[in-house]
Structures are given as structure tokens and as C-alpha cells.
N, C-alpha and C positions, 0 to 999 in steps of 0.2 A: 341139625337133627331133622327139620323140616324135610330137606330138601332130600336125606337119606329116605325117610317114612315116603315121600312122592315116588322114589327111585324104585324103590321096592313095590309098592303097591302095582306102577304102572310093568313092572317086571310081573309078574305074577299074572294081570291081565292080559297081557300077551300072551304066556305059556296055555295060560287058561282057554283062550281063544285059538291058540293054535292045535292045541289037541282034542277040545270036545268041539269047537267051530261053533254053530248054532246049536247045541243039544242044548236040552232045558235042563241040564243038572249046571252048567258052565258057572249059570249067576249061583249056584248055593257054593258051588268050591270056590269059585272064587273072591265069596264073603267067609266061606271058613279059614281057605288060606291064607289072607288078609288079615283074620283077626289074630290068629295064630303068629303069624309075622311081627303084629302090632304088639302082641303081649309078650313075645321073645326081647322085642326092640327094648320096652320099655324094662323090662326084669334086667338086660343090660345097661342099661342107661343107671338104675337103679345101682348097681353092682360097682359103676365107676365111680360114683358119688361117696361111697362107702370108705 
């Protein structure tokens, strides 16, 4: 699970970086998409345990 949540997050940094580059929005989507990601991750994680 670890190792998926790092796959992910460093996925997202890249896109993030590769279409805003330096803009100063870059760091807020890329803590939105992040958390978004994270609380997808975990709602599934939750769902297979069921």
C-alpha cells in the first residue's frame, strides 16, 4: 500500500510540474491532488476490507 500511495503521489508531481513548471499555483494542486488521491486510496482500501 505504501509503495502504491509513493507511486501515486510522485505521479502527480510530475504532471504537476510538467504543466504549470514554476507557477505559484503548481504547490496548491499539487497538495489538492494529493489529498484527493489519498482519500480515493484510502475509501478503497476501506471497501476491500468490507
Amino acid at each position: 500500500m505504501v509503495i502504491l500511495i509513493w507511486l501515486v503521489v510522485c505521479v502527480i508531481f510530475y504532471l504537476v510540474q510538467k504543466i504549470l513548471g514554476d507557477s505559484g499555483h503548481a504547490l496548491e494542486l499539487f497538495a489538492l491532488l494529493t489529498a484527493l488521491a489519498l482519500f480515493f486510496i484510502n475509501k478503497l482500501s476501506r471497501k476491500e476490507k468490507k
